[in-house]
N, C-alpha and C positions, 0 to 999 in steps of 0.2 A: 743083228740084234732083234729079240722078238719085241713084240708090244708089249708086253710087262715088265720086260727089262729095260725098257726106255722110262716109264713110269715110277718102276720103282730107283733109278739113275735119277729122275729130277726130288723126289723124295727123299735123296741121301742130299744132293744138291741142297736143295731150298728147305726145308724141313715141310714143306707140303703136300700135301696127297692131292688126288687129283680133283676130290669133292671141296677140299679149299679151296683150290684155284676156281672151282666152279662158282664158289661163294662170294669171290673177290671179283670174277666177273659179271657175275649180276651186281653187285655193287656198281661196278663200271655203266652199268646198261647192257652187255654185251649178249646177256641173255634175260630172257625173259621167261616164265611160266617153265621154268627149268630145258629151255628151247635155245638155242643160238636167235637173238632178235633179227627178227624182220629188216633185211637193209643192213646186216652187219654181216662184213666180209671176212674170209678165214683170216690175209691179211693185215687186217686191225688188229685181230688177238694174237696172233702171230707176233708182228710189232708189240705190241703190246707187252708181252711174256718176255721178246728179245733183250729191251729196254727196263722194263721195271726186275727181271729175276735174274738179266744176263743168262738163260738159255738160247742153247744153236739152235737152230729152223727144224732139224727133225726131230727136237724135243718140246717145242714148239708147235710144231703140227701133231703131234702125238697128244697133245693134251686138245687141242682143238679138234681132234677126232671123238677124244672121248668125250668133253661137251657136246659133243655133237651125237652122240650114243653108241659110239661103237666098243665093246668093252672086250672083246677078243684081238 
């Protein structure tokens, strides 16, 4: 499965895009200055994503790549 099809699989999922999720977590603190904060591990957002949207770990890490900048 490529990286856009995991992205757009959690957008069918959760009714979210990835720039929400990105919005929800600077809410959280988990980013800051549009950056993953200082001291915050993939892990947490991981967790985080698993527990609050019920996505699996590689859609999970998929969107923590993309906070993170990777857009390919």
């Amino acid at each position: 499965m490529s990286f856009q099809a995991y992205l757009d699989n959690i957008q069918q999922k959760t009714g979210k895009s990835p720039a929400d999720f990105q919005q929800l977590a600077e809410k959280k603190g988990f980013i800051q200055k549009g950056k993953i904060a200082p001291g915050i591990k993939a892990g947490q957002i991981v967790a985080w994503l698993k527990e609050d949207f019920g996505l699996g770990h590689g859609h999970a890490m998929s969107l923590y790549a993309w906070m993170n900048g990777k857009r390919a």
